[in-house]
N, C-alpha and C positions, 0 to 999 in steps of 0.2 A: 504494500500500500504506500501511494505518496503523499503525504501528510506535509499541513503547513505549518504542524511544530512538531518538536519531535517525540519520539517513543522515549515508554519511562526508561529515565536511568541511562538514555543514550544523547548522541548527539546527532545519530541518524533521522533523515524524515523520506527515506524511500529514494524511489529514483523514477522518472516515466523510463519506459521503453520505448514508447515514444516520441521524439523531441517535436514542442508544442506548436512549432511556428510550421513542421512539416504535418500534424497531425490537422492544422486548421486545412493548408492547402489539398491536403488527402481528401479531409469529409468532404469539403469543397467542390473537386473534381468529380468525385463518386456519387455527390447529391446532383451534380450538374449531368449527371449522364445517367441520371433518371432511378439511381439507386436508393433502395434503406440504408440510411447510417446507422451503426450497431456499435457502440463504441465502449470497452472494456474499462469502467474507473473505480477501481476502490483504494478509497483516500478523498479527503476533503481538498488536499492539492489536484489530485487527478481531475476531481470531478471539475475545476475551477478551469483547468484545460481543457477538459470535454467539452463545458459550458461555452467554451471562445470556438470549438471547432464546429461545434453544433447550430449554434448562432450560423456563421458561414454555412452549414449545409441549408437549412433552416431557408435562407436567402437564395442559395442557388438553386432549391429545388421550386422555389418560387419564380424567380425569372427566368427559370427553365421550362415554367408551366405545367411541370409535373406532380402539383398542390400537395397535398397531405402524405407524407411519406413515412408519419409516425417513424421517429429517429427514438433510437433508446438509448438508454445511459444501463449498461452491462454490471450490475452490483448495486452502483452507487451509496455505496456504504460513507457514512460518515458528512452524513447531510443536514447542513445548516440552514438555516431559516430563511435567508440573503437566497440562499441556492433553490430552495424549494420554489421562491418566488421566481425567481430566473427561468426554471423548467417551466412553472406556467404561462408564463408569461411564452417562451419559447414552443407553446405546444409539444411539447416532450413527453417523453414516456420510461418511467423507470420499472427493471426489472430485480427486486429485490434477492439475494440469495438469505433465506431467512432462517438456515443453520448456522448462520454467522450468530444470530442472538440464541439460540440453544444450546448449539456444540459447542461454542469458545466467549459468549458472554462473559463467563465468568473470569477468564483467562483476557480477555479483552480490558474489563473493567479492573483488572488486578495487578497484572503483568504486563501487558502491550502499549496502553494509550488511556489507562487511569477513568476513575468512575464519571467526569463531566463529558469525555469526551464518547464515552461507551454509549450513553443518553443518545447519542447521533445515529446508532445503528439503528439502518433499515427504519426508516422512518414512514410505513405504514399510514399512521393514522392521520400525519399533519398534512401527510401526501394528499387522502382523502377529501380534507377539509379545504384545501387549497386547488381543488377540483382539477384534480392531475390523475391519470386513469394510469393504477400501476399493478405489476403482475410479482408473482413468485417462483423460483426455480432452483432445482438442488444443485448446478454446477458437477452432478455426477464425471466423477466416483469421489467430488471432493465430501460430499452427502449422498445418502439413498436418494436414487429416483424413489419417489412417496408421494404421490400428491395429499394424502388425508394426512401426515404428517406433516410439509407444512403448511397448508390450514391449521392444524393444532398449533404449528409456532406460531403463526401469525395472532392467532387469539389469545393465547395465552403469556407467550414469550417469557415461557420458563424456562430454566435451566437444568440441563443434563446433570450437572458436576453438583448442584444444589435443589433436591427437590422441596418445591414448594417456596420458593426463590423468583420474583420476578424482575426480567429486566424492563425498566421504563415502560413502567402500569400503563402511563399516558398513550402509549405509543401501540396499544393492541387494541384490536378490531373487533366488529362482529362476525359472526360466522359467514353470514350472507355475502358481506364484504371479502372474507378469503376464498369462499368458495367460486366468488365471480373471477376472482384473480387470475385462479386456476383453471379457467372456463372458459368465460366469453371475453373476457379482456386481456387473454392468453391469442385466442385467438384474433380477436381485434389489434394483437400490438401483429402479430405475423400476416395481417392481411389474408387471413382467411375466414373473416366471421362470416363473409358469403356461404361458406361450407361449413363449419365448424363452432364449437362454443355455446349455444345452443339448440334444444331439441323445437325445431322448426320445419314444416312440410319443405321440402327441395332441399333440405341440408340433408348430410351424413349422418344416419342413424348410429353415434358414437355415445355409446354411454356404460353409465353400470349400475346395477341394482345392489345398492347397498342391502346390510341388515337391517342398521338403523337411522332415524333422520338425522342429521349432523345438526340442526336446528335446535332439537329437544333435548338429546345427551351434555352430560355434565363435559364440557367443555375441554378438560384433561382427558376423556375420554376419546378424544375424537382420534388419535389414530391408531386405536385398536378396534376401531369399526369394519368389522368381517364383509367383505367386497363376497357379496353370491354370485352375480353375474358379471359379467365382461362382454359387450356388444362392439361390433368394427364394422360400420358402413351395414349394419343391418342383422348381421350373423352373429350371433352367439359364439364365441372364442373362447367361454370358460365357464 
């Protein structure tokens, strides 16, 4: 992660991989030739780079007349308030990996980048309120592929290493809300809700028939909810 201060106890604050003034001209080129920008940033430095490249694609995809290209910001961990507003304002779309607040919350908040700055992770709820359409995803094999699991982080945003331990109460959902994450606004960031995300005549008959409703169960509960069926474009798979 590139960070605009540094990790505890060091004097390290990351590094990009990619240098920022080529990262503007890359989305640039690639929004101008009619592409989605997808752009990898975890760190509050990164994302402050993203924000300068994405802007520019943001622009070229516009006087390029190729309109709504839903650009995402790949993480986007460690997101500030200034930034949340920027994404909206930019029409943006962020894609949370939301084992970052389960798996290594604790480790985050303790060892890495200290408890003010751990508050930043995966900012869900403020994303919400600041009417920015954002999704979830395990970054497998860095997490299980799970989608009912993270819906559980996303609501609860408890801790592995501390049960019954929450990180940034504020910053968790309702169900409704993780469940679209990983649905129709999964689909909507990939440009397929023509087909996909939800159950609609002319779409893809893609679903799965839980046990129970993820609505009703005790919230901790939600990712040992037993998947009965498995459907793909209409057939039963499982």
């Amino acid at each position: 992660g590139h960070l605009r201060e540094p990790y505890l106890g060091s004097d390290d604050r990351g590094m990009p991989y990619v240098d920022p003034e080529v990262l503007v001209e890359t989305a640039r080129r690639r929004a101008e030739a009619g592409w989605q920008v997808v752009i990898h940033a975890n760190g509050d430095r990164a994302i402050d780079d993203t924000l300068v490249a994405l802007a520019a694609a943001v622009d070229a995809s516009a006087a390029a007349g190729h309109g709504d290209r839903r650009h995402r910001i790949e993480h986007c961990s460690l997101l500030h308030d200034e930034q949340i507003e920027r994404i909206a304002q930019l029409g943006l779309s962020p894609s949370f990996l939301i084992g970052h607040v389960h798996f290594w919350g604790q480790a985050f908040r303790d060892q890495i980048i200290g408890a003010e700055r751990a508050d930043l992770l995966d900012r869900t709820a403020s994303c919400s309120a600041a009417g920015i359409r954002w999704t979830l995803h395990s970054d497998e094999s860095v997490t299980p592929i799970d989608p009912l699991r993270c819906i559980h982080n996303a609501v609860t945003r408890d801790l592995w290493r501390e049960p019954g331990t929450t990180l940034t109460p504020s910053e968790r959902v309702p169900v409704e809300a993780a469940i679209r994450a990983m649905t129709a606004d999964a689909a909507w960031q990939c440009h397929s809700d023509h087909e996909l995300g939800t159950l609609e005549p002319g779409k893809l008959a893609d679903l799965v028939v839980l046990a129970e409703d993820p609505r009703s169960v005790d919230p901790h509960a939600l990712a040992d909810i037993e998947v009965l069926e498995t459907w793909m474009d209409g057939v039963r798979r499982h």
